[in-house]
C-alpha positions, -999 to +999 in steps of 0.1 A: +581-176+474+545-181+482+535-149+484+549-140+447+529-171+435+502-162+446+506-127+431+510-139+401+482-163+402+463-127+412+479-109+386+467-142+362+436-144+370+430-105+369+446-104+336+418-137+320+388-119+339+395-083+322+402-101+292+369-125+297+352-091+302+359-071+274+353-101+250+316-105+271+309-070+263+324-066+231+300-093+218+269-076+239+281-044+221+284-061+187+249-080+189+231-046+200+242-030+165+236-060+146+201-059+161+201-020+156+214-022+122+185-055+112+155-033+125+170-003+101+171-026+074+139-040+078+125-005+085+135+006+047+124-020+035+094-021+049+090+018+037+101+006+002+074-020-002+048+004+014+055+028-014+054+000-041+021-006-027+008+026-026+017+032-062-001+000-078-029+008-059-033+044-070-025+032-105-051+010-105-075+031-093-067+058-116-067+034-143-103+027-138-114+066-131-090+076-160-110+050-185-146+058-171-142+090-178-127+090-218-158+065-219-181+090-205-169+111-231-168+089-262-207+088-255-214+123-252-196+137-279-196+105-299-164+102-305-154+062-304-176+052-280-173+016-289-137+015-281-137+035-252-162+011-242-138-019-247-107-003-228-128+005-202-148-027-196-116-045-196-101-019-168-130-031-149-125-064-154-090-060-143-104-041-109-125-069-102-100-097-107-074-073-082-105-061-060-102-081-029-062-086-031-061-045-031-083-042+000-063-063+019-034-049+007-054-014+019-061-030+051-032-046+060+002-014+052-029+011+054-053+002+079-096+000+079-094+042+076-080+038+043-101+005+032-134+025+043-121+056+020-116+028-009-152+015-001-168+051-007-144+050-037-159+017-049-195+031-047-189+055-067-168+038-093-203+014-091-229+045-099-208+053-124-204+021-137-245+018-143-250+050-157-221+042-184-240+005-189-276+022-193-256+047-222-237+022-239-271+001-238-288+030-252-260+035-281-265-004-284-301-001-297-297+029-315-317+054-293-304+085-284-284+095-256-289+121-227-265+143-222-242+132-198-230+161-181-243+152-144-222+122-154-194+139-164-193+160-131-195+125-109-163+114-126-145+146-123-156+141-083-143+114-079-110+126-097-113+153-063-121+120-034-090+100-052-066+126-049-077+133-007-075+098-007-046+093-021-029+127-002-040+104+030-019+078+022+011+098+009+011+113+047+010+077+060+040+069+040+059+105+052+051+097+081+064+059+083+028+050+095+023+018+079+025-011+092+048-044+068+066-065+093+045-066+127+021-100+121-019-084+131-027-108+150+009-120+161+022-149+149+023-179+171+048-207+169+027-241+158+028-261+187 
């Protein structure tokens, strides 16, 4: 009679550990895909607010060339230059208040490639900038004004360096090489 007891005890305790085991590695199995299945999610997300990113930035960048250059043009063939003037000096001012918030936007999904290619951007937005501030000054007083052809050609330049710029970044975003989620520098607990 011992000997069944202590089969059955066997047979018992065989019987909990399988059952002990499969629970232990159904939960392992079940955390791995809830893991696997967080990092997807935060992956399209991730993508998704990379893309939002990218297209307020290029909007706001075309904005600007977009507004230089119907100004450039309101002065050279004189066709409203006064309100071309005002739409595009309050683009600028709208660049300037977003400036630094769009570089580190840049920086941060795009990295320093990127923000130096916005940099060259922002020196030429800046020439162009003066020479339409010397023409509206000169329509200002009355005097007459160059033609603005050499200016005319900048613009439709930079038209050329925004699209490779913005090509650049639409490969990034093909590519899923942007970075959302990892902290640069990581994030440390406070202590």
């Amino acid at each position: 009679m011992k000997i069944k007891t202590k089969e059955k005890l066997f047979d018992i305790s065989k019987t909990i550990f399988c059952i002990a085991l499969a629970g232990i590695l159904g939960a392992a199995i079940s955390h791995h895909y809830k893991v696997l299945e967080e990092k997807n999610q935060i992956y399209t997300e991730s993508r998704k607010a990379a893309t939002k990113t990218y297209y307020e930035i290029i909007d706001l960048i075309g904005e600007r060339h977009y507004f230089a250059l119907r100004a450039a043009i309101g002065y050279q063939y004189k066709v409203d230059p006064h309100e071309r003037w005002e739409l595009y000096d309050a683009t600028v001012a709208n660049w300037n208040k977003r400036r630094y918030s769009t570089l580190a936007l840049i920086n941060r999904y795009f990295g320093e490639r990127a923000e130096q290619q916005v940099y060259t951007l922002i020196k030429s937005f800046s020439s162009i900038h003066q020479q339409l501030i010397k023409v509206k000054n000169l329509c200002n007083e009355n005097k007459p004004i160059p033609d603005l052809t050499s200016l005319l050609n900048e613009i439709y330049k930079l038209d050329d360096d925004i699209s490779i710029f913005s090509k650049h970044l639409q490969i990034q975003l093909k590519e899923g090489r942007v970075d959302i989620y990892i902290p640069s520098p990581p994030l440390e607990k406070p202590k």
